[in-house]
C-alpha positions in Angstrom: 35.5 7.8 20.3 32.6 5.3 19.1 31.8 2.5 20.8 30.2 -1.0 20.2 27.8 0.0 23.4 24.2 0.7 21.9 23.3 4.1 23.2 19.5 3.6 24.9 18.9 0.3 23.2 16.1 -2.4 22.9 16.1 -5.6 24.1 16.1 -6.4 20.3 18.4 -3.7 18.8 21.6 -6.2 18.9 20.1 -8.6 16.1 20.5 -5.5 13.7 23.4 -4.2 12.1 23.3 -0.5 12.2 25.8 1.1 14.4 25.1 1.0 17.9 26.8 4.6 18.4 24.0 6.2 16.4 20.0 6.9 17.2 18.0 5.7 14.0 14.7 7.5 14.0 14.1 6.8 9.9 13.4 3.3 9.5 10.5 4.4 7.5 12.8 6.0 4.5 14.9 2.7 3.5 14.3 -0.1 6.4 17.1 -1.6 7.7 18.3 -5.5 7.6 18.6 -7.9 11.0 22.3 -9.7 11.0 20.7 -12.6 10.4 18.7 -11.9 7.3 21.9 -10.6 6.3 23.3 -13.7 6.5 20.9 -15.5 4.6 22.0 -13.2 2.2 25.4 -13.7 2.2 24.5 -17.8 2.1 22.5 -17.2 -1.2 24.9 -15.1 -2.7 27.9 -17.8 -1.7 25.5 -20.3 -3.7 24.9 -18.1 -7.1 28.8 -17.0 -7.6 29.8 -20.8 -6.5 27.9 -22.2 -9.3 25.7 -19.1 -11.3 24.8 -21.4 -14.1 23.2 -24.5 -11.8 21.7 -21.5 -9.3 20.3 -19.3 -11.8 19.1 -22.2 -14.9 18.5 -25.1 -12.3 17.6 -23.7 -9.2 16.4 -20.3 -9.1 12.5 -20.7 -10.6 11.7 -23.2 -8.2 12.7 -21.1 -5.1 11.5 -17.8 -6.5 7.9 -19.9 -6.6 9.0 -21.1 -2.6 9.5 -17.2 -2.2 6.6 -15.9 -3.7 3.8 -18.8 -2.1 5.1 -17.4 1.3 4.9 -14.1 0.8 1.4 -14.2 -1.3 0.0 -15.9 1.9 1.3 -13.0 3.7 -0.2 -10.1 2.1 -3.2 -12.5 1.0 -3.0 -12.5 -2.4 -3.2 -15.3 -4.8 0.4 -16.5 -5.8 -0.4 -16.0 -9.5 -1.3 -12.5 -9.2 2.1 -11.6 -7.3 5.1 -10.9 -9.1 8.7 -9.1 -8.0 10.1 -6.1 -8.9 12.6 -4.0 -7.5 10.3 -1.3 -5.1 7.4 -0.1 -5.0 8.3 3.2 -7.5 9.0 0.4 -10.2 6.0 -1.0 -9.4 4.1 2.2 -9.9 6.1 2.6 -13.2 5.6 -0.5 -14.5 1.6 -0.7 -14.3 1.9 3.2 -16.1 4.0 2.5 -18.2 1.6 0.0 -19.4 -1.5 1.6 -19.8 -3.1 3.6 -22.6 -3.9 6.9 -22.1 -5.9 9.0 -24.6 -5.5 13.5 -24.4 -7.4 14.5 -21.7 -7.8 11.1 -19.6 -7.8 12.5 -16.1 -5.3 10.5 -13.3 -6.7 11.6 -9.7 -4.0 11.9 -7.1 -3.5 13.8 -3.9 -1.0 16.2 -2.1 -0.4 13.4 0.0 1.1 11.2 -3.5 4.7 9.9 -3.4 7.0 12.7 -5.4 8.8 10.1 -7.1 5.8 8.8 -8.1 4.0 12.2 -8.9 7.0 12.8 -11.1 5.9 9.8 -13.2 2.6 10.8 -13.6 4.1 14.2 -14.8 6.1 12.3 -17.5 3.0 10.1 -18.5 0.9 13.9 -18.6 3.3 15.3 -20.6 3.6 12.2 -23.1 0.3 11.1 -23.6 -1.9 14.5 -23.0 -3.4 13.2 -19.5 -4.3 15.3 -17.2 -3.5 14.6 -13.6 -6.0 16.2 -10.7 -4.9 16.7 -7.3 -7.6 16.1 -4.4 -6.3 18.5 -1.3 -6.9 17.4 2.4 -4.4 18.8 5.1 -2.8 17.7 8.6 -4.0 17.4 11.1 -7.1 15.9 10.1 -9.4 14.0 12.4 -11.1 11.4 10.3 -10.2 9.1 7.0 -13.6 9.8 5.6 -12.6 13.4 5.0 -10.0 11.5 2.6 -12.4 9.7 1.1 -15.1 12.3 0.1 -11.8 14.7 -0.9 -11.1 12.2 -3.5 -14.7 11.2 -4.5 -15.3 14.8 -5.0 -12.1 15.5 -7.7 -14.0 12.7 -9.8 -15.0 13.3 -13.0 -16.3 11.9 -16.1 -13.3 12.0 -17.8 -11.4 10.4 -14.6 -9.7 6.8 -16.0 -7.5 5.8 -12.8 -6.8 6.6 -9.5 -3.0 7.0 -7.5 -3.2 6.5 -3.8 -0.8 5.5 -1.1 -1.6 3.2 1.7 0.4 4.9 4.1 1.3 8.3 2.9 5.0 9.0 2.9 5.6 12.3 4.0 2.5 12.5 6.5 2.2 9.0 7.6 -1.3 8.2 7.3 -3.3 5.1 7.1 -5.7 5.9 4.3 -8.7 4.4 3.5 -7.7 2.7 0.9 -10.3 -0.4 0.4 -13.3 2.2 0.6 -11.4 4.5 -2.1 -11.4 1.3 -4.3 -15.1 0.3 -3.6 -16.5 3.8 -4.8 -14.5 4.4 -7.5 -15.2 0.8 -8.6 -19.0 1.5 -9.0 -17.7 4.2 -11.2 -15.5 2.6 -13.3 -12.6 3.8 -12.4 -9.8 1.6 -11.6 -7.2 2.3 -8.3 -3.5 1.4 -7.9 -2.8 1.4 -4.3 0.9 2.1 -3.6 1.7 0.2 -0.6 5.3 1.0 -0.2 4.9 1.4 3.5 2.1 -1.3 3.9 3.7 -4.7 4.5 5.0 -5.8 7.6 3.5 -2.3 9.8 -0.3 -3.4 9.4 -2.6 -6.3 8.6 -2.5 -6.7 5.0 -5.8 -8.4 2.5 -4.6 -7.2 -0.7 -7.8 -9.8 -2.0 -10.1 -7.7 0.1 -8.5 -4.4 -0.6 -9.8 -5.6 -4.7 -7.8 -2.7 -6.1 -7.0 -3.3 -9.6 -3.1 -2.8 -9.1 -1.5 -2.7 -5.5 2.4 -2.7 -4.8 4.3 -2.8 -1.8 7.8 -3.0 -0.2 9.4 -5.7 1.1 12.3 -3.8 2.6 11.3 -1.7 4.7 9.0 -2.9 7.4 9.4 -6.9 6.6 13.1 -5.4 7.2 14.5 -7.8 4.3 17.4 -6.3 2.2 16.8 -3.6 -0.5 15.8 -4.1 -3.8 12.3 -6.6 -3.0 9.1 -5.4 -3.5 6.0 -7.0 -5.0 3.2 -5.8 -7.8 -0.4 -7.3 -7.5 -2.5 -7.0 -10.9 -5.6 -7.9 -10.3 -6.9 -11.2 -12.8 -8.9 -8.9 -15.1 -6.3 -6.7 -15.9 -2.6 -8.7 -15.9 -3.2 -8.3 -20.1 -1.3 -5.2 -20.6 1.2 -5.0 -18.0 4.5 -5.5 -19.1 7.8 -5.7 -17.1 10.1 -2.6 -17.2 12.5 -5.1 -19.0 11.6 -6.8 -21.7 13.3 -9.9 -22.4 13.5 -14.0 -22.8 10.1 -14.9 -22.2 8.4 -11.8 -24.2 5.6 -9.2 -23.9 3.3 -12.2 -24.8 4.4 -15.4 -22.5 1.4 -16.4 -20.2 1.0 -17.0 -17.1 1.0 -13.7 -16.3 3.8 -14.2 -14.1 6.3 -15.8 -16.9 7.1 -12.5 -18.1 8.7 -10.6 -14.9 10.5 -13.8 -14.1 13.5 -13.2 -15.9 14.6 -9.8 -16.4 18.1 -10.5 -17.1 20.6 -11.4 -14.8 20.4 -9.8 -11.7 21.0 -10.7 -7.7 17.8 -12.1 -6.6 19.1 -12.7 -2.6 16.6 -9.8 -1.2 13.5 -11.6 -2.5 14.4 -14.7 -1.6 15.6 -13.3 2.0 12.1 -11.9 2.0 10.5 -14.7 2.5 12.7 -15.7 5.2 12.4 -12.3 6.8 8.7 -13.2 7.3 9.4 -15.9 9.3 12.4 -14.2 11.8 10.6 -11.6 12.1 7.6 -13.3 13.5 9.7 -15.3 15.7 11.0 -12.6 17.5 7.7 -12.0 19.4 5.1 -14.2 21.0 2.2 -13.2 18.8 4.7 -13.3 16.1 3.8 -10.1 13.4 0.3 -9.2 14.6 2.4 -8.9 18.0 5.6 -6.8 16.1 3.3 -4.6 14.6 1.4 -3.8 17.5 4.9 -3.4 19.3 5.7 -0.4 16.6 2.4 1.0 16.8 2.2 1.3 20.9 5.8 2.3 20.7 4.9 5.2 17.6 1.8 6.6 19.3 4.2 6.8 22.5 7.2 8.6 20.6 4.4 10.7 19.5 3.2 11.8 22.8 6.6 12.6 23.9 7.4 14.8 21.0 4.1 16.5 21.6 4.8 16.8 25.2 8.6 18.4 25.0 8.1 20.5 21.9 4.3 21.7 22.9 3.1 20.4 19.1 -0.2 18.5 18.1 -0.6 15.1 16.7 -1.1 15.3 12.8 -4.5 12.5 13.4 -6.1 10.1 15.5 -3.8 7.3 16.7 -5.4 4.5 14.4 -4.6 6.3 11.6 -0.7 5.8 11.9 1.4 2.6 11.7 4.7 2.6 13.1 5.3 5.9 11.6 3.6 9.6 12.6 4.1 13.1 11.2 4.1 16.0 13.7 4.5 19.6 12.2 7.5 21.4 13.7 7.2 24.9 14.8 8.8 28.0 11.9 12.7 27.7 13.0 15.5 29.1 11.4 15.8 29.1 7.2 12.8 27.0 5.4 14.6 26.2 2.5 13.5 22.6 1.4 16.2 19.9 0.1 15.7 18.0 -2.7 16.2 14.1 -2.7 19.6 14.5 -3.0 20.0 16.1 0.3 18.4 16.6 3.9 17.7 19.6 6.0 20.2 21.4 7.8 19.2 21.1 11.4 18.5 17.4 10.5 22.3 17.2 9.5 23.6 19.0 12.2 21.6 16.8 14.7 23.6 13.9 12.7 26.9 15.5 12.4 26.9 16.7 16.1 25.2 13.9 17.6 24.6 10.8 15.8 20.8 11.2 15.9 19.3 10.5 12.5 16.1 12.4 13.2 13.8 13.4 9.4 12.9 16.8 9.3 11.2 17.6 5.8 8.4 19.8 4.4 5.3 19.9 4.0 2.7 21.5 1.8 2.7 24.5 -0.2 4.0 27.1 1.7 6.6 24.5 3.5 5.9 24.1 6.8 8.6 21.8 8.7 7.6 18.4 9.8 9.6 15.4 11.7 8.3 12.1 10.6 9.0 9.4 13.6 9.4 5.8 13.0 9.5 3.2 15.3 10.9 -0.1 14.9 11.7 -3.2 17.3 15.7 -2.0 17.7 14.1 1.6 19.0 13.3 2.5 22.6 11.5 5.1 24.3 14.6 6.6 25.3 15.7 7.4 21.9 12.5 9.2 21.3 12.9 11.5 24.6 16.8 11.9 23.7 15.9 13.3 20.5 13.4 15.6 21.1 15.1 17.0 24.2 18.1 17.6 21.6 15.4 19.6 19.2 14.1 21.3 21.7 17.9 22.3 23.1 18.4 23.5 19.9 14.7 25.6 18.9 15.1 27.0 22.7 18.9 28.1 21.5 18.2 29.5 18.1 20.5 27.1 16.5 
């Protein structure tokens, strides 16, 4: 029978509301909201349904621009620049879905790209004639230069733009990003950075960075609710980009800004608790985020070691190069058969089912090789980390 006792807990896993029966390894995936951002939520929420005509007409604009200032200081970014959108997929959308692309424009990418995102790009290819080219590099790999040059050297003349994640989903890796933007600036190729996993797990410039298009989550690692997220276009190239929805204010209104502000109605609590989350979180530390974020880190590279330790695996890169997140490839067990979205791996739900460890086990590469993707946030403990990979290991030694 389930209890409200947290099993191996934090000092900090009380202030969030996932059940304190389970082990949650997968922050990374879809975050996960403190009680008391929830709350916030809940207050704002209260406010729209109690009067939705003074909230949304009266109200709402001036605290979306409260929002948006304290989150542009955040990830350094001009204010006017920044706008919302729902994630960090629409943000990808919405910058190619605005672009022109001629038949045979090239749109450089790695193995390491987002699927959901790859799967746009395969819908713009398919619509416009583009081409999309894949650098390769593999795990483990020792060094983000060999990123780098893997990308600089699927260039071509015919190369318009260029897709790369800030932290790579599936493999967890910090890449390069701001050197990938420099060189294929004095090329003339523009970069959208896809930063879903970037805010909130490490120091974020997005003004230094100089990318010409650069989203990023809100809810996962500034742990504010779901559906927050924000799109950075860079001054010399807001003319194009249009919102996924088209409506009030136009394809034309100016600022830049004016036309993702109203999208029709919609709940706009997660932004709004966005903002807010920036300031809990930080309070929940001396050090405030700098100190949270090296907390996940210490506490990631650590999970990492004891993974590598009980299940006699490798780390997938140097420690620098992960976050709060790190990928380790799993030995060949049992059935590869990769799930789709839709679904997860079948030791991954029988850990669940039979355990209440929530533990990712996905693919990798072409042919799949198994990998476990850690992440490590402030309600996790070292003790979660040696449960679950003594409960792998129980289970590879078994043949489950």
């Amino acid at each position: 029978m389930k209890t409200d006792t947290h099993r191996y807990p934090s000092e900090f896993s009380p202030l969030w509301s996932l059940d304190p029966h389970a082990i949650y390894l997968n922050h990374g995936s879809f975050g996960a909201c403190t009680k008391y951002i929830l709350e916030r939520q809940n207050e704002y929420r209260l406010m729209l349904e109690g009067q939705p005509m003074s909230f949304l007409v009266r109200q709402l604009e001036g605290m979306m621009g409260l929002a948006m200032e304290k989150i542009s200081a955040f990830v350094h970014a001009d204010p006017a620049d920044l706008v919302f959108v729902q994630n960090a997929t629409a943000g990808v959308n919405t910058v190619f879905r605005s672009l022109h692309f001629e038949p045979g424009d090239e749109i450089l990418i790695s193995n390491h790209t987002y699927y959901a995102c790859r799967k746009l790009l395969e819908y713009i290819a398919e619509s416009a004639g583009a081409v999309i080219v894949e650098a390769c590099y593999d795990i483990p790999i020792d060094s983000p230069r060999r990123i780098t040059d893997a990308l600089l050297s699927a260039v071509s003349k015919k190369t318009k733009i260029c897709l790369i994640d800030h932290i790579t989903s599936a493999t967890a890796l910090i890449q390069p990003v701001g050197e990938i933007v420099r060189e294929l600036d004095k090329l003339g190729i523009d970069t959208m950075v896809d930063g879903a996993h970037a805010p909130g797990s490490i120091p974020l410039d997005i003004n230094k960075i100089g990318a010409a298009y650069y989203t990023g989550n809100c809810h996962k690692w500034l742990c504010s609710p779901k559906s927050a997220a924000i799109l950075h276009v860079r001054n010399d190239r807001q003319k194009p980009i249009l919102p996924l929805i088209i409506s009030h204010a136009g394809h034309k209104a100016e600022p830049f800004a004016g036309r993702f502000f109203w999208q029709g109605t919609l709940d706009p609590s997660p932004v709004l608790c966005a903002a807010d989350s920036i300031d809990y979180m930080a309070s929940l530390m001396p050090g405030g985020w700098d100190a949270v974020m090296k907390h996940n880190h210490d506490l990631c590279i650590e999970a990492r070691d004891i993974f590598c330790a009980e299940l006699r695996l490798s780390p997938s890169c140097p420690a620098e190069m992960n976050a709060g997140m790190t990928t380790l490839e799993l030995p060949p067990f049992g059935d590869m058969v990769p799930p789709d979205y839709k679904n997860v791996d079948a030791l991954q739900d029988r850990l669940f089912k039979e355990h209440d460890l929530e533990l990712p086990l996905w693919y990798w590469s072409q042919p799949p090789r198994r990998t476990t993707r850690l992440s490590a946030e402030l309600y996790n403990s070292p003790e979660q980390f040696r449960y679950a990979a003594g409960m792998l290991k129980q289970y590879y030694s078994e043949g489950i």
